[in-house]
C-alpha positions, -999 to 999 in steps of 0.1 A, spaced: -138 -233 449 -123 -254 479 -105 -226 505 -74 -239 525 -93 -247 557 -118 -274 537 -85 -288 522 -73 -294 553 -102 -309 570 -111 -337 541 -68 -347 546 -77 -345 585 -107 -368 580 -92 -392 554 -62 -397 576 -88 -406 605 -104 -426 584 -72 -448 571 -61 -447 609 -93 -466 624 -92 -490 590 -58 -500 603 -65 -507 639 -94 -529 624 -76 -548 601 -48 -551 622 -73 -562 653 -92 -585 627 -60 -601 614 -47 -606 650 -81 -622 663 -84 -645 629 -50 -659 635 -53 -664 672 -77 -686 665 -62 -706 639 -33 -710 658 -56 -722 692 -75 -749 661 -42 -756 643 -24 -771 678 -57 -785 690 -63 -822 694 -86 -826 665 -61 -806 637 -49 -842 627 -84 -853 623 -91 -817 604 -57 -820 581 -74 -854 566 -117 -842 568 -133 -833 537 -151 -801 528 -177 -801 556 -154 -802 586 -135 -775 571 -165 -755 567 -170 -760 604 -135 -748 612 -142 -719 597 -167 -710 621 -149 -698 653 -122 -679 628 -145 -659 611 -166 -655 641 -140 -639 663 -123 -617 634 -167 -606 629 -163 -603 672 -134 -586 676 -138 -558 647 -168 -552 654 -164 -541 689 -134 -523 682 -152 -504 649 -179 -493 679 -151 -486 705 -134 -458 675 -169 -446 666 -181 -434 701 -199 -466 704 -208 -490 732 
């Protein structure tokens, strides 16, 4: 039997929960294209428009490394963390 206070405290922890899950997709989308945007209107976008598969692998890099950066801290920043 679940009393009024438990009820309250599982909503209380799920609406924590959904809060911090939108501050790091929100962060992650932000920091992913941030950096598309810095690639797309660098010099070499022509040359990356036109590359095959392993220069766009290579793009990929520095976008997937700063959304990994960026949540990251900020998942440890919600959590108490350094």
């Amino acid at each position: 039997m679940e009393t009024q206070a438990t009820g309250r405290s599982k909503r209380q922890t799920s609406h924590e929960f959904y809060q911090k899950l939108y501050k790091l997709a929100r962060a992650g989308g932000a920091a992913f294209w941030i950096t598309d945007f810095a690639i797309s209107v660098s010099p070499i976008a022509a040359e990356y428009r036109a590359a095959y598969l392993l220069i766009d692998t290579g793009m990929n890099v520095p976008r997937f490394l700063a959304l990994g950066i960026v949540v990251g801290r900020l998942y440890d920043k919600l959590n108490g963390g350094a």
